[in-house]
N, C-alpha and C positions, 0 to 999 in steps of 0.2 A: 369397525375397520374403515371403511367409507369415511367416518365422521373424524378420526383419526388424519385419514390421507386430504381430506378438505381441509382442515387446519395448519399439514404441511404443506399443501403448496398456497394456504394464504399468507403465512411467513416468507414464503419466495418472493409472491408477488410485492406483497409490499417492501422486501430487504432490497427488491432489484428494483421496485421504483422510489427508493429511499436513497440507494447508493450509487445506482447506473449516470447519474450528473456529474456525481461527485468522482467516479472513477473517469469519465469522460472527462472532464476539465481537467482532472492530474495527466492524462494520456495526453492532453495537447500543448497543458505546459513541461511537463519531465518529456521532449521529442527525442526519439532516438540520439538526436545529437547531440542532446547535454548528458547521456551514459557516460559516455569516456572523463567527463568534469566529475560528475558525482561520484564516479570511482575513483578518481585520484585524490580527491578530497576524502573520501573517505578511507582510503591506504595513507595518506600523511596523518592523518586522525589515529588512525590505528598504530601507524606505528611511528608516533610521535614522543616525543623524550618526555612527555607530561604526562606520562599516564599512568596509573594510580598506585601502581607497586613502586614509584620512586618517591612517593609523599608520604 
């Protein structure tokens, strides 16, 4: 059990010192104030006359 729970949180540790840059550097380029951008591009995307049921 012990040897079990030592090997989940060494998958933590290293998942969060593998990822924790990576999700820091996306947090400080996507700034709350390109939300409202990336959602409107993403609603003309969606509901854009190109999409895939008219091909």
């Amino acid at each position: 059990m012990f040897l079990l729970l030592f090997f989940v949180l060494l998958i933590q540790f290293f998942t969060y010192w593998l990822f924790e840059p990576l999700a820091s550097f996306l947090e400080h380029v996507f700034e709350i104030r390109l939300v409202p951008i990336i959602a409107l591009i993403g609603l003309v995307f969606l509901f854009s006359a190109n999409n895939i049921e008219n091909n």
